[in-house]
Each structure stands twice: as C-alpha cells, then as structure tokens.
N, C-alpha and C positions, 0 to 999 in steps of 0.2 A: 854820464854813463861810464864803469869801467869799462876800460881796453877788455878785459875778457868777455864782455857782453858784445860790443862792439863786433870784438872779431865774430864770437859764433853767429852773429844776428846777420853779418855778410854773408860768411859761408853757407847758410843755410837759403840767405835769399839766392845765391848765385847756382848752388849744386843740390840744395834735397838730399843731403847727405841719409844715408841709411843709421851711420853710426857717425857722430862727432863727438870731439871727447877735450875742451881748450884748457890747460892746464898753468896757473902763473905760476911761473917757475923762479921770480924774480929774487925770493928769499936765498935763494940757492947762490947767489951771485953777488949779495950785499959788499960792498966796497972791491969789490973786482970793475973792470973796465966794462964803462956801458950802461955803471951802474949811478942812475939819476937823483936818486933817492926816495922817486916816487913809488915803491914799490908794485911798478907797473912798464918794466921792462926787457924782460925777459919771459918767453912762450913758446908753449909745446904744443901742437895739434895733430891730435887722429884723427881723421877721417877716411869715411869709406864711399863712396858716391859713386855713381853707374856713369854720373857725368866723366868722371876722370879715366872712368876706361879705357884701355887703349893707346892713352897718351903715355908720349916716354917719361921717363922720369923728370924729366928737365921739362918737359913741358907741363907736368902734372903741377910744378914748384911755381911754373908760369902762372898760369893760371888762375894759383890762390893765389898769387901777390897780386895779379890781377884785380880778383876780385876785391882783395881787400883793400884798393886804392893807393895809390901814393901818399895821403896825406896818412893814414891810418900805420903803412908801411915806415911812414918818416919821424915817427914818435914809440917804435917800437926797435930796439938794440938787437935783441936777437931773435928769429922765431926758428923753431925746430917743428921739421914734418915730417910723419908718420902716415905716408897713405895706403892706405889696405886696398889690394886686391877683390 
C-alpha cells in the first residue's frame, strides 16, 4: 500500500476527520536530504477533526504521530502539518 494510503487510512481510523487532504510532496525534494529514492518521503497533511480540538498545538503534532505509529513515522523523512481549526 502507499505511504499516502497508509497515512490517510490511520488518520481517519484515529480522528473522523471532517476534511483530510495527504499530499506527497516527495517530487519536491528529489536529491535533497531525506531523500530515499522511493519517491515516498516526504508529506503534507490537512486536517480538520473535532478530535483535535482544543489541543495545543504540540499536542495536536502529538497525537497524529501518535496515531500514525512509530513504524509508519520511521519510514517517513519528513511530514508537514496543517491542522485547521
């Protein structure tokens, strides 16, 4: 399964997001650091969730890594978060 399935398929089991939006940004990045050649390393995510309400921001970052596990976290260079209010 790609990494971008993966991730939205956690996020969604973890929060019901309202809006998710996973973005592989990894083209963006090709021979810069980080970059594996699998072009599957670099990631954007928007979401919106009622779950993450309330949390600070460093706990909102918590939360997805959270969800998205360590082993999922440990094959992914970079990920960029966008959580909407």
């Amino acid at each position: 399964m790609p990494v971008v399935d993966e991730i939205r398929e956690k996020l969604e089991q973890a929060f019901a997001p309202e809006r998710l939006e996973v973005v592989n940004e990894s083209h963006r990045h090709k021979g810069h650091a980080g970059d594996d050649g699998s072009g599957e390393s670099h990631f954007h995510v928007t979401i919106r969730a009622g779950a993450l309400a309330g949390m600070s921001r460093v706990g909102r970052h918590r939360a997805i890594h959270t969800a998205l596990g360590p082993e999922l976290i440990g094959r992914i260079h970079a990920l960029g978060l966008t959580v909407e209010a």
